[in-house]
C-alpha positions as CSV (number, residue, x, y, z in Angstrom):
1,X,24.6,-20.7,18.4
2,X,27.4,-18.3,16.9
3,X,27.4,-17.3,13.3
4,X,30.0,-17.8,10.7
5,X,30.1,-15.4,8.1
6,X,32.4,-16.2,5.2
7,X,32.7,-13.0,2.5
8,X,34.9,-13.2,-0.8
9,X,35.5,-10.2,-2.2
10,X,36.7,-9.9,-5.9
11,X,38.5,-6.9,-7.1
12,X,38.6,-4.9,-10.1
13,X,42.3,-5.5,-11.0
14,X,43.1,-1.7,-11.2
15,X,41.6,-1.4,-7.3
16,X,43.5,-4.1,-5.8
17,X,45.4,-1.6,-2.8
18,X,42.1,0.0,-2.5
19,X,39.9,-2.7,-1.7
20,X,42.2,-4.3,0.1
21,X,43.1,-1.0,2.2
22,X,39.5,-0.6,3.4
23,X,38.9,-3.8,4.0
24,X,42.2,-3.9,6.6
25,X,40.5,-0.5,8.1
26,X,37.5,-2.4,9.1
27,X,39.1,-5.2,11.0
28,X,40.5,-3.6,14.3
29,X,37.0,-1.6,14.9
30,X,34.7,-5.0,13.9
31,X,37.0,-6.7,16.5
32,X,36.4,-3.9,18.8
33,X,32.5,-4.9,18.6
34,X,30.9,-6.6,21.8
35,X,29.6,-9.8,19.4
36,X,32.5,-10.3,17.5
37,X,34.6,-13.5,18.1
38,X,36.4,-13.4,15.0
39,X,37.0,-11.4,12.4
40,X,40.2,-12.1,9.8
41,X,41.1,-10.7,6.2
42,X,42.8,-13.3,4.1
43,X,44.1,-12.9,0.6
44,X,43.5,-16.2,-2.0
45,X,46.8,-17.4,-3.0
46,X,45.7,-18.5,-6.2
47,X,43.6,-15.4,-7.4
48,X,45.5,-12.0,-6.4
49,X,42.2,-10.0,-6.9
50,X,40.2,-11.9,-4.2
51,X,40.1,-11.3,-0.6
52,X,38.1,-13.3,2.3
53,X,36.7,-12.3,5.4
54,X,36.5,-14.8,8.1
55,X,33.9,-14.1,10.7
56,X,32.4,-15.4,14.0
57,X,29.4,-13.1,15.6
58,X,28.0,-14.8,19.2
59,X,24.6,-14.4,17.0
60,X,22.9,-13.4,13.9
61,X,22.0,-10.0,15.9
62,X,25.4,-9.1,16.5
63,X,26.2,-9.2,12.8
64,X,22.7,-7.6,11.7
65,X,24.1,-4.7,14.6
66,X,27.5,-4.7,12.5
67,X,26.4,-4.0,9.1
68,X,24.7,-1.0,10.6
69,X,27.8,0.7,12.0
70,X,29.3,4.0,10.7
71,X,32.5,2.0,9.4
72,X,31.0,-1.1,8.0
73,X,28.6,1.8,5.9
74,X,31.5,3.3,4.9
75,X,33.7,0.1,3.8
76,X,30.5,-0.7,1.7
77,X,30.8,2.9,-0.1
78,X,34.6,2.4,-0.3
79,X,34.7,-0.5,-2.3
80,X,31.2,-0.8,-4.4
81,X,32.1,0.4,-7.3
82,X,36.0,-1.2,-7.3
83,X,35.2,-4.8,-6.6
84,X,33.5,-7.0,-9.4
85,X,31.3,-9.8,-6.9
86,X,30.5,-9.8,-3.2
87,X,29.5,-13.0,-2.2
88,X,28.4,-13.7,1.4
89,X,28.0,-16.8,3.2
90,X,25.9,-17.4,6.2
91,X,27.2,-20.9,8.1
92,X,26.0,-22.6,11.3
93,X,28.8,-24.8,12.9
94,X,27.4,-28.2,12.8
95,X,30.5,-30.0,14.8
C-alpha cells in the first residue's frame, strides 16, 4: 500500500523566498527517487507564509530511504531555523 505524506510548512515571514527556494530545490531530485510517485509543492492561498508538500512513496521504506538522502538533509538544515512549525502527516488511502 503506497504512503501519502502531507507536510505544511510555515514560514518565518522575513524567510518567505528562502524557504520556499529550498523547498522547489528538493522536488526534481525527490522525483528522481525510485519510490516516489508523487511529490508536489503548493503554496496556501489564504496564508502566504505556508507551503505544502504533497507526497506519494510506493511504501513507508521509500520515504524512510528519502529522508536519509544528501538533499532531503540539507533542505532540513536550510530551512530549520526560518520556518516557525513543521507538521507532517502520515495517510493510508482508504478508497
Amino acid at each position: 500500500m503506497t504512503l501519502i505524506i502531507v507536510a505544511t510548512i510555515d514560514a518565518q515571514a522575513q524567510h518567505i523566498d528562502a524557504v520556499r527556494a529550498a523547498l522547489e530545490a528538493i522536488v526534481p531530485l525527490s522525483r528522481a527517487e525510485s519510490g516516489c510517485l508523487r511529490y508536489e509543492l503548493h503554496l496556501d492561498n489564504k496564508i502566504p507564509t505556508r507551503f505544502i508538500m504533497l507526497e506519494e512513496w510506493t511504501d513507508k521504506a521509500a520515504h524512510t530511504g528519502h529522508e536519509a538522502t544528501p538533499h532531503f538533509k540539507t533542505l532540513v538544515a536550510a530551512v530549520g531555523d526560518k520556518v516557525v512549525n513543521i507538521d507532517i502527516a502520515e495517510l493510508s488511502k482508504l478508497k
